[in-house]
C-alpha positions as CSV (number, residue, x, y, z in Angstrom):
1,X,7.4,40.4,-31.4
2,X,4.0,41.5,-32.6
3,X,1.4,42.7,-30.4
4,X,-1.0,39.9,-32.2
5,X,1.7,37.2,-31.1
6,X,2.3,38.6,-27.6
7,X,-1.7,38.1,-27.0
8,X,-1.8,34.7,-28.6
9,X,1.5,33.4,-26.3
10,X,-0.2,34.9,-23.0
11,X,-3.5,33.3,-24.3
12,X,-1.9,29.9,-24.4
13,X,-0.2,30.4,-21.1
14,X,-3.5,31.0,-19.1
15,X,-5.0,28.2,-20.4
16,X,-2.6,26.1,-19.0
17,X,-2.7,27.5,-16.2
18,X,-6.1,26.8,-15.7
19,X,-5.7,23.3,-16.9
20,X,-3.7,22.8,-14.0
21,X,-4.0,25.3,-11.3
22,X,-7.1,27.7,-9.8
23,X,-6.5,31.2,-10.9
24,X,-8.1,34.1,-9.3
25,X,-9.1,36.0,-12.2
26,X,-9.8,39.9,-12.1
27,X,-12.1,41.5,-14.6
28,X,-12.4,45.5,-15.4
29,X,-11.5,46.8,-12.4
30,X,-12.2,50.7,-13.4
31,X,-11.1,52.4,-10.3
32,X,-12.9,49.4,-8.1
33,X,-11.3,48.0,-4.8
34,X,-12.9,44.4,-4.8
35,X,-10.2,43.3,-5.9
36,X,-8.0,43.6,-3.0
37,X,-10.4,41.7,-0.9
38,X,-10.5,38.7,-3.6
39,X,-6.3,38.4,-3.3
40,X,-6.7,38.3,0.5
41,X,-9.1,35.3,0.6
42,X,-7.0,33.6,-1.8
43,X,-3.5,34.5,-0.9
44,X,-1.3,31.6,-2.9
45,X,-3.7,31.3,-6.3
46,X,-2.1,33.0,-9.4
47,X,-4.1,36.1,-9.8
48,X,-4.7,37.6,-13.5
49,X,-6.4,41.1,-14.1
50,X,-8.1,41.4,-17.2
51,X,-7.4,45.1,-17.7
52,X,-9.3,48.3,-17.6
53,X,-7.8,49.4,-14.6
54,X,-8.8,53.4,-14.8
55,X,-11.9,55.3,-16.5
56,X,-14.3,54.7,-13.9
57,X,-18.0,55.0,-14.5
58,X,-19.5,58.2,-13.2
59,X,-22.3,56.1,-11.5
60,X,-20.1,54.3,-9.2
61,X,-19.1,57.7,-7.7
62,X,-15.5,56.7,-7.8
63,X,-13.7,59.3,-9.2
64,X,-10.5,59.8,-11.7
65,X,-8.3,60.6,-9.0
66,X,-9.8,57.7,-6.4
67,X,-9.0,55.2,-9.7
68,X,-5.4,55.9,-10.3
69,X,-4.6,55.4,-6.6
70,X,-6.4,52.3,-6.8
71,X,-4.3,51.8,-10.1
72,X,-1.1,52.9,-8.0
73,X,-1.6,50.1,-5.6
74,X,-2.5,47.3,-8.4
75,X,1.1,48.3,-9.8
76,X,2.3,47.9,-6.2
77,X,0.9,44.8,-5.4
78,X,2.3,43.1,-8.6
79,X,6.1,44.5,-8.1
80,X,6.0,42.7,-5.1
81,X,4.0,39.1,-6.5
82,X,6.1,39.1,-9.8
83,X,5.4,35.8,-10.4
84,X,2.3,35.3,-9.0
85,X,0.6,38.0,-11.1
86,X,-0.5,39.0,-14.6
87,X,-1.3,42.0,-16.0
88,X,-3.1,42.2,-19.1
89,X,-3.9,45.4,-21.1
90,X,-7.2,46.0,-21.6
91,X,-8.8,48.8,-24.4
92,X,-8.9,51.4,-21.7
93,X,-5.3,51.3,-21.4
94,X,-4.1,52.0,-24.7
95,X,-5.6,55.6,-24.8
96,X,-3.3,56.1,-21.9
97,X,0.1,54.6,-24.2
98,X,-1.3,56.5,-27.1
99,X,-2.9,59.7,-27.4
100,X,-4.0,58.4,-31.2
101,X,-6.5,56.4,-29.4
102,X,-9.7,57.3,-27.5
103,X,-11.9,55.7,-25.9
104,X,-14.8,56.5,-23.4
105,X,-14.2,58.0,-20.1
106,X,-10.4,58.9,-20.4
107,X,-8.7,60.7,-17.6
108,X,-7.5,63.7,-19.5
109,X,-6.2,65.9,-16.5
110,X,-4.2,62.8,-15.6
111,X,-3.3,61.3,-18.6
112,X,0.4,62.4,-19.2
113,X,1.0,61.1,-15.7
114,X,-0.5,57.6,-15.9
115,X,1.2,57.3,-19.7
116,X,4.8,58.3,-17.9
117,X,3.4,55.9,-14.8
118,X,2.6,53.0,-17.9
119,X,6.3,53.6,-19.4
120,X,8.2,53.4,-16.4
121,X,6.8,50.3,-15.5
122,X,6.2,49.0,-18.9
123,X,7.9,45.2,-18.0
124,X,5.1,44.4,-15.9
125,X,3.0,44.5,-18.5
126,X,3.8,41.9,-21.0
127,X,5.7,39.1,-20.0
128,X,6.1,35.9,-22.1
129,X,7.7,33.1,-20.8
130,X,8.7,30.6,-23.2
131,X,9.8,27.4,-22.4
């Protein structure tokens, strides 16, 4: 399945899902922790993350290191809500699946262990349900 069809299936799922149901939606998260209070407050909604999960920005003082942890745990925390969370990949991701691609702020010193980290979890990532 083409990655073009993949995006335009999970697309159409989340906006029916948001026809009929609140969904806690996370944007860039970049090494942030705000998102961990957000699931908290609203432990039953659906929760999608846009993507961008590493490459923080230098201004936010959070560093490469601080990020993947933070990524870590967002890996945790959907293993164990499989079908209460989404994970989309966002641009800063694909740097990390490919080395062809690079975009701003990658995390070279860790980047062969967040690609290996990205294959061995790689179902998380993209799952279409089709019904």
């Amino acid at each position: 399945m083409s990655m073009k069809k993949i995006i335009t299936i999970t697309c159409a799922l989340l906006f029916t899902l948001c026809l009929s149901a609140q969904i806690l939606v996370i944007p860039d998260v970049h090494g942030r922790v705000f998102w961990k209070e957000a699931v908290e407050k609203h432990p039953t909604l659906p929760v999608v993350f846009l993507g961008d999960y590493l490459d923080p920005y230098a201004s936010e003082n959070i560093t490469p290191d601080d990020a993947l942890t933070n990524f870590k745990d967002i890996i945790a925390f959907k293993q164990a809500n499989m079908d209460r969370v989404t994970l989309l990949i966002g641009n800063h991701k694909i740097h990390y699946f490919d080395t062809f691609y690079k975009f701003s702020r990658k995390d070279t010193v860790n980047a062969e262990y967040i690609h290996q980290l990205l294959i061995d979890n790689l179902p998380i990532w993209i799952v279409v349900k089709l019904s």
